[in-house]
C-alpha positions as CSV (number, residue, x, y, z in Angstrom):
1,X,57.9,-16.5,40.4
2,X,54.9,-18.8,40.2
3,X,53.1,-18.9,37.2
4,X,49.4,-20.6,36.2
5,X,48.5,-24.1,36.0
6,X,47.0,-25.7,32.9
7,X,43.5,-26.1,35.2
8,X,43.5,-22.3,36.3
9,X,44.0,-21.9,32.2
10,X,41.4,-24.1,31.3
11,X,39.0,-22.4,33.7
12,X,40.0,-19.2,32.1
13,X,39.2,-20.1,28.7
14,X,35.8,-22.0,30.0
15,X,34.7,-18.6,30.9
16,X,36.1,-16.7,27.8
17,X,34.1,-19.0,25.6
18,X,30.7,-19.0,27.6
19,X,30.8,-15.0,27.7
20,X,31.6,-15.2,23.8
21,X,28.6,-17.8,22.9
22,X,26.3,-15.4,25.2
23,X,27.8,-12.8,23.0
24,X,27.3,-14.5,19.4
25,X,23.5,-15.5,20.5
26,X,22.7,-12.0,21.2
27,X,24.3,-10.5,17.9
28,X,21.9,-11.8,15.6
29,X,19.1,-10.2,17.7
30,X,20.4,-6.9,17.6
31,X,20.8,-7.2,13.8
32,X,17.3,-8.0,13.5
33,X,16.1,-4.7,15.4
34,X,18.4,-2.7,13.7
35,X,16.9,-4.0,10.1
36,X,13.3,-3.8,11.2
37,X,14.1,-0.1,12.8
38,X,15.3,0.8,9.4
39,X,12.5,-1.0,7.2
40,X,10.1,0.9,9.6
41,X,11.8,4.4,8.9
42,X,11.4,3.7,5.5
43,X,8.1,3.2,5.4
44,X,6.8,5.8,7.4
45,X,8.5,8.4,4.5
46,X,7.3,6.4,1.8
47,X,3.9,6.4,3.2
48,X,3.8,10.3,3.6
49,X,4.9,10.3,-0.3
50,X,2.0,8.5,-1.4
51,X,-0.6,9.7,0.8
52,X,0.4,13.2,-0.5
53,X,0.1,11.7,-4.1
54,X,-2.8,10.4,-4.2
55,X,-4.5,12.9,-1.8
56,X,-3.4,15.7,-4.5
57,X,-4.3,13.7,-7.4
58,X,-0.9,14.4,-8.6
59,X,-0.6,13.5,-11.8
60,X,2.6,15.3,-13.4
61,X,6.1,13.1,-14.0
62,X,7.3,9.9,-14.2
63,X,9.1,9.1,-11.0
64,X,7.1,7.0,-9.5
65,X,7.2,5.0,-12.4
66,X,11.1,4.0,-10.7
67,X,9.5,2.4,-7.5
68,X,6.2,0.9,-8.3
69,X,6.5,-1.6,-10.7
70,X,3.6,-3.4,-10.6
71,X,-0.6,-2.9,-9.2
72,X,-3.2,-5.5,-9.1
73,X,-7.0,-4.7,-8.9
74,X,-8.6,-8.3,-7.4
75,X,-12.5,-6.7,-8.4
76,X,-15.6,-8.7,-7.5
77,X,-18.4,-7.4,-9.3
78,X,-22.4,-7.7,-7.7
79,X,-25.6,-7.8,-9.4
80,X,-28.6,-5.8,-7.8
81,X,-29.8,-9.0,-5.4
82,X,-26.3,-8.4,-4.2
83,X,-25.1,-11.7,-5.2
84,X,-22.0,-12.2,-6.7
85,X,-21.5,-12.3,-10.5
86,X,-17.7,-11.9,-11.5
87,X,-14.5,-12.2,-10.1
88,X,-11.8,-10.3,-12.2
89,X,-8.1,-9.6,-11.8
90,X,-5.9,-6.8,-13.5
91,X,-2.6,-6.7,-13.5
92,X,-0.5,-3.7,-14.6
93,X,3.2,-3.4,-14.5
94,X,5.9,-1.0,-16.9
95,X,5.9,-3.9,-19.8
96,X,2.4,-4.2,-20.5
97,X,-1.4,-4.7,-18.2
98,X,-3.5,-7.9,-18.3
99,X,-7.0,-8.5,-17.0
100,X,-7.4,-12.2,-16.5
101,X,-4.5,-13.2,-18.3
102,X,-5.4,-11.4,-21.6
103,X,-3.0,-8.6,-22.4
104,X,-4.8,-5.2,-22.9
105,X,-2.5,-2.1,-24.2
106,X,-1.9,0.0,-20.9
107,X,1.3,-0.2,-19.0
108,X,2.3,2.3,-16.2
109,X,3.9,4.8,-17.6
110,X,4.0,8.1,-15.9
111,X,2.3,8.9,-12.5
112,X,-0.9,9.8,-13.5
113,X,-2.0,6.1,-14.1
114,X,-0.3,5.3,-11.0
115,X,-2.5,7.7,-8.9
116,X,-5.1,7.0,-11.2
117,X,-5.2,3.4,-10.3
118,X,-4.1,3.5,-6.2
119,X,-7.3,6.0,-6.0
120,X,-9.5,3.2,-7.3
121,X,-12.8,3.6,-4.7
122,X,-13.1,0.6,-3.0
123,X,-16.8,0.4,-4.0
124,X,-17.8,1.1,-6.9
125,X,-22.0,2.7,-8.2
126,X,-22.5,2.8,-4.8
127,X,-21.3,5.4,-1.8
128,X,-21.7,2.5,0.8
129,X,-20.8,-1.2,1.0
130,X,-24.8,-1.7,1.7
131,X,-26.1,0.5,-1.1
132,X,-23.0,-0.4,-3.7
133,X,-24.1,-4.5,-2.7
134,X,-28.1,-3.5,-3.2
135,X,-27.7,-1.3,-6.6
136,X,-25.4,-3.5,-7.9
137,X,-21.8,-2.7,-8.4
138,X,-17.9,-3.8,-8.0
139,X,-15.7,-4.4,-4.7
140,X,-12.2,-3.8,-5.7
141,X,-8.8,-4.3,-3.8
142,X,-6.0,-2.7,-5.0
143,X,-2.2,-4.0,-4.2
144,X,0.8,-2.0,-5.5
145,X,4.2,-3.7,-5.7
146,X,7.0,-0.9,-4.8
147,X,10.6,-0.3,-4.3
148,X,11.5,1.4,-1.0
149,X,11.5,5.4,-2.3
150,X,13.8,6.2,0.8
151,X,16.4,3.2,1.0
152,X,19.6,3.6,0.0
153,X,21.0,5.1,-2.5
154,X,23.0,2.6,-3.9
155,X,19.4,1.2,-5.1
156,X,18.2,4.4,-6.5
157,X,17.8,4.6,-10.3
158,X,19.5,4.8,-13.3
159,X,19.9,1.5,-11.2
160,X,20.2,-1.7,-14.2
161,X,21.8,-4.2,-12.2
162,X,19.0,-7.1,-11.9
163,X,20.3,-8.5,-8.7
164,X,21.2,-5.5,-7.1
165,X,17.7,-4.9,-8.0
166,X,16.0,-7.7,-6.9
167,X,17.7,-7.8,-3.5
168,X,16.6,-3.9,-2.5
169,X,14.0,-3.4,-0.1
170,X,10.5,-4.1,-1.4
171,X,6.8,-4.2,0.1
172,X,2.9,-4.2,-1.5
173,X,1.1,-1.6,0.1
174,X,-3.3,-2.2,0.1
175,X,-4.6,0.9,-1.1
176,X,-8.5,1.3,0.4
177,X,-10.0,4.8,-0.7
178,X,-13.5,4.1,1.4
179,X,-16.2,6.5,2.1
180,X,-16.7,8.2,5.6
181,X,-18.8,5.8,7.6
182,X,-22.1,7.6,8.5
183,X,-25.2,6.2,9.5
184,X,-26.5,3.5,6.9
185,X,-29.8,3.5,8.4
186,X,-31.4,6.1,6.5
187,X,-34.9,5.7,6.7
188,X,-35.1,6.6,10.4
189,X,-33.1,9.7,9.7
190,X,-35.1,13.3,8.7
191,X,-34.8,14.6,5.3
192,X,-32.3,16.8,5.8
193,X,-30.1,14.4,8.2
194,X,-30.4,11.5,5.3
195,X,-29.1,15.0,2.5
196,X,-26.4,15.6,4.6
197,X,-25.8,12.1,5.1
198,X,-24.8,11.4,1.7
199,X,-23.3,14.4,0.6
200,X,-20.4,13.6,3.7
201,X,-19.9,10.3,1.7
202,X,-19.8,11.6,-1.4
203,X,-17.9,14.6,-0.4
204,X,-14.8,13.1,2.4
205,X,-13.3,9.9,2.1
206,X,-10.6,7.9,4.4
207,X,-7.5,7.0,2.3
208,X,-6.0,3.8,4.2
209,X,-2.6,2.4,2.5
210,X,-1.7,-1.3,5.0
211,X,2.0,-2.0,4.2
212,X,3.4,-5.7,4.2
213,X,6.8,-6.5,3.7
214,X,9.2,-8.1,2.9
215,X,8.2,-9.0,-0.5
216,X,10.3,-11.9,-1.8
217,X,11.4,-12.0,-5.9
218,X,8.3,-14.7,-6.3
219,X,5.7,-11.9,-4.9
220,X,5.0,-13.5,-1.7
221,X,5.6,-11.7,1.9
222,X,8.1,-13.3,3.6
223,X,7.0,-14.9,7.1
224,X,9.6,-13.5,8.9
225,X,8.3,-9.8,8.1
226,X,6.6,-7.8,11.2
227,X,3.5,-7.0,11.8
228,X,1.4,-5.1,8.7
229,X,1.4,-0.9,9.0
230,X,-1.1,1.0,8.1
231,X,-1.6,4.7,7.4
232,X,-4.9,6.9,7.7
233,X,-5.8,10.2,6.2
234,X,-9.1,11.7,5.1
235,X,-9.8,13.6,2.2
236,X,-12.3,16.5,1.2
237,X,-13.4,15.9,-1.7
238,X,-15.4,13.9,-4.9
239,X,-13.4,11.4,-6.7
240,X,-13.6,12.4,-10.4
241,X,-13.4,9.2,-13.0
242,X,-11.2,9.4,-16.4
243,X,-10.5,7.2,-19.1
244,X,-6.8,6.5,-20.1
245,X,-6.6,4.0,-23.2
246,X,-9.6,2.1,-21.9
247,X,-8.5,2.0,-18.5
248,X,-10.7,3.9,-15.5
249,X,-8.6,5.8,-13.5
250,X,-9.4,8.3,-10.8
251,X,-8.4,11.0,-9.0
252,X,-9.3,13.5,-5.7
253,X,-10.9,16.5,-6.8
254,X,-9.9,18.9,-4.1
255,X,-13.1,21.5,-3.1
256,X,-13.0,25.1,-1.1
257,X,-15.5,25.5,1.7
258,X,-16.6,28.6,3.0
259,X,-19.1,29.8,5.9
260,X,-22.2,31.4,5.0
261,X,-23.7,34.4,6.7
């Protein structure tokens, strides 16, 4: 019985390792899909969390305190020519809060400062970017620095090992708590139309949370991260300030609506 030559072998083998190279080059691209798949899941439940935070102005508990470990308000302040007359940046983690550099005695202990702080308006003595840059006033962005609520659970807390730690899935989410755009051009509108004007943006809002990731142990995003994701929600409602050691925080007052005859 005739067996096979050391060619028809090598021919074998030549095909063998071109389908497994083919193979190995497509591996790592199915890895990648599968991550950014899960990273994606993730978010999307962690954004419905927060939205529903900060839409309630949920201040009860301290579990929250277990994911977000750090927010930063980068806050340009205006005078009344609308020119710019400050640029300020506070940071607040657990340990302790700074604003430009100096420490101040806040730290983010329970929820409430965490709401209080991702419900920061965007612009500040003013309902509009236009009349907040004319009357004088403060832009602020805020960043939040959070462990993935929904990974696994492995990472979840009483959690103390620092590498572990470090290593879990983390992203900064932009919270923007804007005004509804309406029409800015007032004095061409009647009376009434210019009331009703800004009573819809004093009275509903657009909460918009942009989430980047990954976040690397230095605080950068990592440049091999997708595309930013951002969520959108509106909210009925004043924002109502309050002062916590020194600190403005605020929070959605909810209002009931009803028809009249």
């Amino acid at each position: 019985m005739a067996g096979f030559t050391m060619v028809e072998i090598a021919i074998c083998l030549a095909i063998i390792g071109l389908a497994l190279v083919a193979i190995i080059g497509v591996l790592p691209i199915g890895m990648n899909v599968q991550r950014d798949n899960r990273e994606e899941t993730v978010i999307n439940q962690d954004a419905t969390i927060l939205l529903e935070s900060i839409r309630s102005g949920e201040r009860g508990g301290t579990d929250l305190t277990n994911y977000v470990y750090a927010i930063t308000n980068y806050a340009t302040t205006y005078n009344g020519a609308g020119l710019q007359t400050g640029f300020h940046v506070y940071g607040y983690t657990y340990q302790g809060s700074a604003v430009d550099s100096t420490p101040i005695p806040f730290a983010l202990t329970n929820n409430a400062r965490i709401i209080g702080l991702l419900s920061t308006p965007e612009y500040l003595n003013g309902n509009t970017p236009l009349a907040s840059l004319l009357g004088g006033g403060t832009s602020n962005h805020v960043f939040a620095y959070v462990h993935s609520m929904s990974g696994p659970a492995v990472e979840k807390p009483p959690q103390d090992n620092a590498i572990l730690v470090g290593d879990s899935f983390t992203y900064r989410v932009l919270a923007v708590n804007a005004p509804l755009a309406t029409d800015t051009n007032l004095v061409s509108l009647t009376p009434a139309q210019q009331a009703y004007s800004r009573q819809l943006a004093a009275n509903l809002h657009e909460l918009s949370l942009t989430f980047r990731w990954p976040v690397r142990p230095n605080g950068n995003i990592g440049s091999d991260g997708p595309r930013p994701q951002t969520q959108r929600t509106l909210i009925a409602g004043n924002i109502a300030a309050a002062d916590d050691d020194g600190q403005n925080l605020f929070y959605y007052q909810s209002q009931t609506f009803t028809n009249l005859p």
